[in-house]
C-alpha positions in Angstrom: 0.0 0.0 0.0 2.7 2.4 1.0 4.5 2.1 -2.8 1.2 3.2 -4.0 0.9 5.8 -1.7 4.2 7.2 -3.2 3.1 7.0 -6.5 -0.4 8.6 -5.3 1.4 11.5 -3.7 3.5 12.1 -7.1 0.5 12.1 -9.3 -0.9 15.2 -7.1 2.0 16.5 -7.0 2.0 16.6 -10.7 -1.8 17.8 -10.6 -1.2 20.3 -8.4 1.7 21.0 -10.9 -0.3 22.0 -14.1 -3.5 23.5 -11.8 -0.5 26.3 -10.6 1.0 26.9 -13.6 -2.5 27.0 -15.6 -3.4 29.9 -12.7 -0.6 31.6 -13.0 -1.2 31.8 -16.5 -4.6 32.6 -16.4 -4.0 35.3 -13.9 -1.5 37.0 -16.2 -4.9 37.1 -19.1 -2.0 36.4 -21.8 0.6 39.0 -20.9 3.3 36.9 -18.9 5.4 39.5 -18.4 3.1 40.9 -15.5 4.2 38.0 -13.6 6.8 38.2 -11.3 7.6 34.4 -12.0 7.3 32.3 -15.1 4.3 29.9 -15.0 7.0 27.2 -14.6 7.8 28.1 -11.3 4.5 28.6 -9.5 3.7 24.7 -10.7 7.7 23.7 -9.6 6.9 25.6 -6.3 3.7 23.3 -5.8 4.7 20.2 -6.9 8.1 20.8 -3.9 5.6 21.3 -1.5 3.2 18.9 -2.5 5.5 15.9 -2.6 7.8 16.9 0.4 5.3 17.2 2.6 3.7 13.8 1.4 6.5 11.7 1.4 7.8 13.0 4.8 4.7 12.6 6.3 4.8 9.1 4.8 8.3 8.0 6.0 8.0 9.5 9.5 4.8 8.4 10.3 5.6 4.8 9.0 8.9 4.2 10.4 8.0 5.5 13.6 4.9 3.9 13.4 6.5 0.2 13.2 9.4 1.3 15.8 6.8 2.1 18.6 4.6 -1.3 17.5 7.4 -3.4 17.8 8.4 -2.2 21.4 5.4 -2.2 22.6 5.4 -6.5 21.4 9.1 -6.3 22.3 8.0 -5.1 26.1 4.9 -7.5 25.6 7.4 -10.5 25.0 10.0 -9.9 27.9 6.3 -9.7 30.2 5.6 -13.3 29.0 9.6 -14.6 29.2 10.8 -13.1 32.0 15.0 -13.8 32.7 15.1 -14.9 29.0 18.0 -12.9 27.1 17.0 -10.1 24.6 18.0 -12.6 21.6 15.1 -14.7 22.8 12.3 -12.3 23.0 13.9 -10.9 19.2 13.2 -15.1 18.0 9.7 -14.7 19.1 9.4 -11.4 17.5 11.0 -12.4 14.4 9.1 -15.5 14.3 5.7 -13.8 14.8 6.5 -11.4 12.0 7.5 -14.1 9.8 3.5 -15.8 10.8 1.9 -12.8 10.3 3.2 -12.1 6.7 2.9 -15.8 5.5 6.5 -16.6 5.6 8.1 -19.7 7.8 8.9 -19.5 11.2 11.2 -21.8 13.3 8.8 -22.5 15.5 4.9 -21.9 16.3 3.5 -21.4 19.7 0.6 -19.8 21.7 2.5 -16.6 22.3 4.2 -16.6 18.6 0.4 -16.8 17.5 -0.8 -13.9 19.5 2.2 -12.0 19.3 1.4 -12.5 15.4 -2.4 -11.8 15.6 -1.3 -7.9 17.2 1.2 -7.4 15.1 -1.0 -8.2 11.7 -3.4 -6.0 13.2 -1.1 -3.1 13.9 0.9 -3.4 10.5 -2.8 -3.3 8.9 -3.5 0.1 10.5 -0.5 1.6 10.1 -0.6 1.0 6.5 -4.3 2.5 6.6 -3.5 5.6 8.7 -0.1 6.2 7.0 -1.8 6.4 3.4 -4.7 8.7 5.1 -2.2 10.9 6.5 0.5 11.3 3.7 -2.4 12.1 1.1 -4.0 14.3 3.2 -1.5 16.6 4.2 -0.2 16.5 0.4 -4.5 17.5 -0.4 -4.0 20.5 1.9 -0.3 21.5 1.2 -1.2 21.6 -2.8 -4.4 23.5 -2.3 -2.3 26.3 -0.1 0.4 26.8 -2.6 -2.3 26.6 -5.4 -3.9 29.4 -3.5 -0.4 32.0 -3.3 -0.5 31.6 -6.9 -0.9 35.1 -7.5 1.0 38.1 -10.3 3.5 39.4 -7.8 4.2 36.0 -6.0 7.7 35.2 -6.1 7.9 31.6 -6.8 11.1 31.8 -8.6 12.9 32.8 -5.3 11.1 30.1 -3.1 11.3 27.4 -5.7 15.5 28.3 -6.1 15.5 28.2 -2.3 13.8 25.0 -1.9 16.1 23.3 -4.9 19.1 24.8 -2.6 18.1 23.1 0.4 16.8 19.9 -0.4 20.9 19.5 -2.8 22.1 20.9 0.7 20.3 18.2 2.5 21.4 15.3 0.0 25.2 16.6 0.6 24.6 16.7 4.5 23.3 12.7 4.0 26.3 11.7 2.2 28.4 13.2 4.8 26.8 11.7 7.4 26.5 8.1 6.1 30.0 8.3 5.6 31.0 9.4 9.2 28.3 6.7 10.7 29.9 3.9 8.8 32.9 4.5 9.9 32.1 5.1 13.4 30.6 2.1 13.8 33.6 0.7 12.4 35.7 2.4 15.1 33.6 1.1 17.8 33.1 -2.6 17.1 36.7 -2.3 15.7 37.8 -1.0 19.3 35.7 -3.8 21.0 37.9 -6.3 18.8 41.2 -4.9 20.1 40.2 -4.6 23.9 39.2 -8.5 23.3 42.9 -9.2 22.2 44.1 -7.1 25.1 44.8 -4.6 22.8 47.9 -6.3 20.8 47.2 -4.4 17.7 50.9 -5.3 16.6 49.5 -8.9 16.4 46.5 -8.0 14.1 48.7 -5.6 11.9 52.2 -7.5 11.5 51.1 -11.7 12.6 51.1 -14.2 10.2 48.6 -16.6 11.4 44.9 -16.1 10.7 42.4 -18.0 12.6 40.7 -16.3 14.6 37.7 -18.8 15.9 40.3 -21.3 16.4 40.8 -21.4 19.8 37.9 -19.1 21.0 37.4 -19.4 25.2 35.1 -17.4 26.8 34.1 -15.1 24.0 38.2 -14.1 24.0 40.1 -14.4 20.7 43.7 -15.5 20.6 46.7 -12.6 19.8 48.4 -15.1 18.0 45.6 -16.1 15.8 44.6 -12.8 14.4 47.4 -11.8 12.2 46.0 -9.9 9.1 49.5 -9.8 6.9 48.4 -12.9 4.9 45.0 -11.4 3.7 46.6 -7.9 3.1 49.2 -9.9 1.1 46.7 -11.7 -0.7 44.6 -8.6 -1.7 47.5 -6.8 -2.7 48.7 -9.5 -4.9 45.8 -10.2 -6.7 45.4 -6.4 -7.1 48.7 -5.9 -8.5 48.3 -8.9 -10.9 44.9 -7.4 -11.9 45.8 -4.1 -12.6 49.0 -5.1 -14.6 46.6 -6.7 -17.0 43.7 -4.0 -17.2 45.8 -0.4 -17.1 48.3 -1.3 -20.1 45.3 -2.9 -21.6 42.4 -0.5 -21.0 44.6 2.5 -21.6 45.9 1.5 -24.7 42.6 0.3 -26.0 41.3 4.0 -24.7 43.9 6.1 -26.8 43.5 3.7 -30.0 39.7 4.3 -29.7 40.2 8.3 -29.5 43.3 9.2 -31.6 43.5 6.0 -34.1 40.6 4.8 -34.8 37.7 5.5 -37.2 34.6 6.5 -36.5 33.2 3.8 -37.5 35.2 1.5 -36.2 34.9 3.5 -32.7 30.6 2.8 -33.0 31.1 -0.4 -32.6 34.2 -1.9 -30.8 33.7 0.8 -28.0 30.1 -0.7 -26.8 31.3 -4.2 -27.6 34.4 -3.2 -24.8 31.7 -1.6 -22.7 29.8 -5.0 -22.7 32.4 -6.7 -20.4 31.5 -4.1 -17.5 27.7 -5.3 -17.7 29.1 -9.0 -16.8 27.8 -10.2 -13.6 30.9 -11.5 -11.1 30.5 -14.5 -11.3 30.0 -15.5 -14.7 34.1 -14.4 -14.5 34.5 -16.4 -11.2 33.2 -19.8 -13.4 35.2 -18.4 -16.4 38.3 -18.1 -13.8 37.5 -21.5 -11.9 36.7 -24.1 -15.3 39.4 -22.2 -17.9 42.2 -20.0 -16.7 42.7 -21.7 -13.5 43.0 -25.0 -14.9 45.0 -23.8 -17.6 47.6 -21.8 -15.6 48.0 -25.5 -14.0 48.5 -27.5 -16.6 51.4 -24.8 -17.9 52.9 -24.4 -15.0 53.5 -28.4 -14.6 54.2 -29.1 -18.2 57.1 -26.8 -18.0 58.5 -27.8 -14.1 56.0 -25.4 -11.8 54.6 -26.3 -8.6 51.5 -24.9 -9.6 48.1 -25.1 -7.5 44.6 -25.6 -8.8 43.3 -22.5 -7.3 46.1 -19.5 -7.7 46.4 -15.6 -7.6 47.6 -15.3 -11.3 44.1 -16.9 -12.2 41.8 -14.6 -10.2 44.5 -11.7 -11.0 44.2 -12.4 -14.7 40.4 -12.7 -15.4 39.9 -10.0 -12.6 41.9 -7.6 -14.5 39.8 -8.8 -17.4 36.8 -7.7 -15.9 38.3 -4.1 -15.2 39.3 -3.2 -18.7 36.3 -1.6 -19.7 36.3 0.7 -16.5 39.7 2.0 -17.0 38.9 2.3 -20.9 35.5 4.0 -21.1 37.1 6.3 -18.5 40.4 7.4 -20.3 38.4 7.7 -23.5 36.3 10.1 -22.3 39.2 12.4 -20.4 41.4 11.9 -23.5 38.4 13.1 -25.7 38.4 16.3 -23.4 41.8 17.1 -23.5 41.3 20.5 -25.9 42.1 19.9 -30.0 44.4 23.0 -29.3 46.8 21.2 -27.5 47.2 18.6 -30.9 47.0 21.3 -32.9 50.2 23.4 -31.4 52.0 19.8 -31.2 51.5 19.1 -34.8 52.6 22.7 -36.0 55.7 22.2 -34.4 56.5 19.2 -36.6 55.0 16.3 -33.9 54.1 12.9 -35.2 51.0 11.8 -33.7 52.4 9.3 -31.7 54.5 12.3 -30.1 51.9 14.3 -29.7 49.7 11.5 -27.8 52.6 10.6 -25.5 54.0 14.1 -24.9 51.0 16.4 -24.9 47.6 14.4 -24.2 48.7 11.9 -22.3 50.0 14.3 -19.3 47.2 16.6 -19.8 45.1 13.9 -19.5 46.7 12.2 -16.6 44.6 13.6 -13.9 41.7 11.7 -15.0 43.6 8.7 -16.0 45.1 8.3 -12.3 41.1 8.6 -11.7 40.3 5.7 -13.9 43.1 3.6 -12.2 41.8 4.5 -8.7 38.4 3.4 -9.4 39.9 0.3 -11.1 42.2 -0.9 -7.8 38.9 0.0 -5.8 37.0 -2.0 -7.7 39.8 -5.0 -7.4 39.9 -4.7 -3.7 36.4 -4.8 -3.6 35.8 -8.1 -5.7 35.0 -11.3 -3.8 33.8 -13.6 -6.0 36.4 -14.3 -8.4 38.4 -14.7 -5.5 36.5 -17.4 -4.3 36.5 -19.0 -7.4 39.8 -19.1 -8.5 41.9 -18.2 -5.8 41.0 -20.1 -3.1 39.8 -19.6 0.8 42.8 -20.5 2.8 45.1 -17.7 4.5 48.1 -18.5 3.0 51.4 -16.7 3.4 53.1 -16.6 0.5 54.8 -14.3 -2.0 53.8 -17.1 -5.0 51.1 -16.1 -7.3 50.9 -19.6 -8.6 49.6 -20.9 -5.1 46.0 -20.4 -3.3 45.6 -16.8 -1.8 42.9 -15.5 0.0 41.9 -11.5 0.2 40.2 -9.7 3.2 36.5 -9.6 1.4 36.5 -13.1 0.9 37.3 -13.8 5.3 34.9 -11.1 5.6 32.2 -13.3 3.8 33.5 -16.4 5.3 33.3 -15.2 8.8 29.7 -13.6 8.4 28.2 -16.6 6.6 29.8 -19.4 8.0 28.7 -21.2 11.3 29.9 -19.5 13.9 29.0 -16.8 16.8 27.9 -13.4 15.1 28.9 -11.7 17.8 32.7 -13.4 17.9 33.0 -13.3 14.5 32.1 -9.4 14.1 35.3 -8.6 16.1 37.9 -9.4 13.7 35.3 -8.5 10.5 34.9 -5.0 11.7 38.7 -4.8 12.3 39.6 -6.0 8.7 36.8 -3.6 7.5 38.3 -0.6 9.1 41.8 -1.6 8.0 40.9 -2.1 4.5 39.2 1.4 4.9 42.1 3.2 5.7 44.5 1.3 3.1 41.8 3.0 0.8 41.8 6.2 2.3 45.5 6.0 1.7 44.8 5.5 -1.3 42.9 8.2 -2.4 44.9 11.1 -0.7 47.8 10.1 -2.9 46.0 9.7 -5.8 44.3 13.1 -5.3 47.9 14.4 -4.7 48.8 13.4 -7.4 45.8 14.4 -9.5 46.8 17.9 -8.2 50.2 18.6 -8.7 49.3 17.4 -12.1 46.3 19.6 -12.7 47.9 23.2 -12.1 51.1 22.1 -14.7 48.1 22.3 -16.8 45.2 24.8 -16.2 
């Protein structure tokens, strides 16, 4: 009900729209200049209102709505099992839930049933009153600003304003999400280290990762937590993967924009793009049934130890897969680089091949070094492939014919696997947050970089 509630509150919002603009228009009897705005704005001014107010009204009442019933069944629950823990009463909560809305609960009981019955009945009203509410303040909010339509209203000014603010507010969210995610790294990553007796040398610089091995009392093992073979891992398969896509995408990139034909750039340039629209794992079976096996049977025929699972396979067909990020990418900041700067290269007697790798390419580097960035992201990132092709174990070796494993991939393991959540989340959240600043790193020298490179080139 609530979707089309949405899509109720954007169709008056659209009403409300064209009745404010037709006003505005009629008001001005054919001589728009009397009007202080355009027509365009008194409609943009009510169709802000109109769907602001709807769709706040729709979220706040709703979420707080279904935060308030499932206290009150939350407070109802610890009444019925009292000196249970809180992950019992959130069973029976999650089980009733899962009755009321047809789905399959782990197990069925007198107080699952009526726990179910009040919460069908309260989701059913607050669907009911959350609609009512939503469309009727959007009703009344339209008809108001319908109402200010007027010659010398200035619905430019209010309708720039509200534009301002709502960008302002979708800045201040991205800000914020940011700095909550990683706070509640910080904290559960603070939790992890107090549980180790703070030996954050043994997380950073140990080479042994196990860290449910051992487990007693809820308290992990120094020695068990060392990170350095995951970090190798990723950083190998990284460097393996990035070998393969830079030279490859970027040369592809400057042959598409400088060599090619037009015609020849219409097609091979969305046939490249085509690999990006891959799903993962269609590369992690490619990297699992052909590469890896091949790399194998090379390796022995000419004298190499080589495993089933290895880096160089997940490095190779990973790198595949970021070609056509790195491509599309320099493509389009070689395209900008101005025709002025080819132009002064060649009447100073430059080949083309000069001119591309003295002139465009370090005007153009800023953007490539952004292409690159967003390609090693997107290798650290990958987990699939990993899985795949590479392996699971935590192995600590420089070799990238043997089985690696890379932090996203433990990450996965230890959230999926069967073990405690609330053991395993220790050493996730660490790796999380360590991985996080590794990244940051990254980006602060790549922006460097991007910037000392820039000004050589305004």
């Amino acid at each position: 009900m609530l979707p089309l509630t949405a899509i109720l509150i954007l169709g008056l919002s659209l009403l409300f729209f064209a009745l404010s603009r037709n006003r505005a228009i009629g008001l001005a009897d054919g001589r728009l200049a009397n009007l202080h705005s355009r027509p365009a704005y008194h409609g943009a001014y009510s169709l802000l209102w109109t769907l602001l107010t709807g769709i706040s009204v729709l979220l706040i009442v709703g979420l707080s709505w279904s935060a308030l019933l499932e206290a009150t069944l939350m407070a109802e629950i610890a009444a019925a099992l009292p000196g249970e823990p809180n992950i019992v009463h959130q069973l029976v909560l999650g089980d009733a839930r899962a009755i009321a809305t047809g789905g399959v609960a782990s197990q069925t009981d007198a107080l699952r049933e009526r726990i179910a019955d009040a919460y069908g009945a309260g989701e059913t009203l607050r669907l009911w009153v959350t609609a009512a509410l939503a469309t009727g303040v959007a009703l009344v909010t339209g008809y108001i600003t319908y109402n200010k339509v007027s010659l010398a209203w200035r619905a430019r000014n209010r309708a720039e304003k509200m534009i301002r603010v709502i960008l302002a507010a979708c800045a201040t969210v991205a800000i914020l999400t940011t700095i909550g995610i990683v706070l509640s790294l910080i904290s559960t990553t603070m939790e992890f280290f107090g549980n180790i007796g703070w030996r954050v040398d043994k997380f950073l610089f140990g080479t042994t990762w196990s860290p449910l091995a051992g487990v007693q009392d809820g308290q992990l093992d120094p020695d068990r937590v060392g990170a350095v073979p995951l970090f190798l891992g990723t950083f190998m398969i990284t460097i393996i993967a990035m070998l393969v896509a830079v030279p490859v995408g970027l040369f592809a990139a400057i042959y598409l924009s400088d060599f090619a034909s037009k015609r020849t750039r219409a097609w091979a340039k969305p046939l490249l793009e085509i690999l990006a629209g891959v799903p993962t794992v269609v590369y992690g079976f490619f990297a699992a049934i052909t590469v890896a096996p091949f790399i194998r049977d090379l390796g022995q025929s000419i004298g190499l130890a080589t495993s089933s699972s290895s880096a160089l396979a997940a490095g190779m067909v990973m790198g595949i897969m970021i070609i056509p990020f790195i491509s599309s990418l320099s493509d389009d900041v070689i395209n900008s680089v101005p025709q002025s700067l080819r132009d002064g290269s060649y009447g100073l007697g430059a080949t083309k091949a000069e001119t591309i790798r003295q002139v465009v390419l370090p005007a153009a580097l800023p953007g490539i070094v952004s292409a690159v960035l967003l390609g090693v992201s997107r290798a650290v990132g990958e987990t699939m492939i990993v899985v795949m092709a590479a392996g699971q174990g935590a192995n600590m070796t420089w070799n990238p014919l043997e089985a690696v494993t890379t932090v996203t991939v433990q990450i996965v393991m230890l959230y999926t696997g069967d073990t405690d959540l609330a053991t395993a989340s220790g050493p996730v959240f660490a790796l999380g947050f360590t991985l996080f600043c590794v990244t940051l790193a990254l980006n602060i020298l790549a922006l460097k970089i991007v910037r000392r490179y820039r000004e050589l080139y305004d």
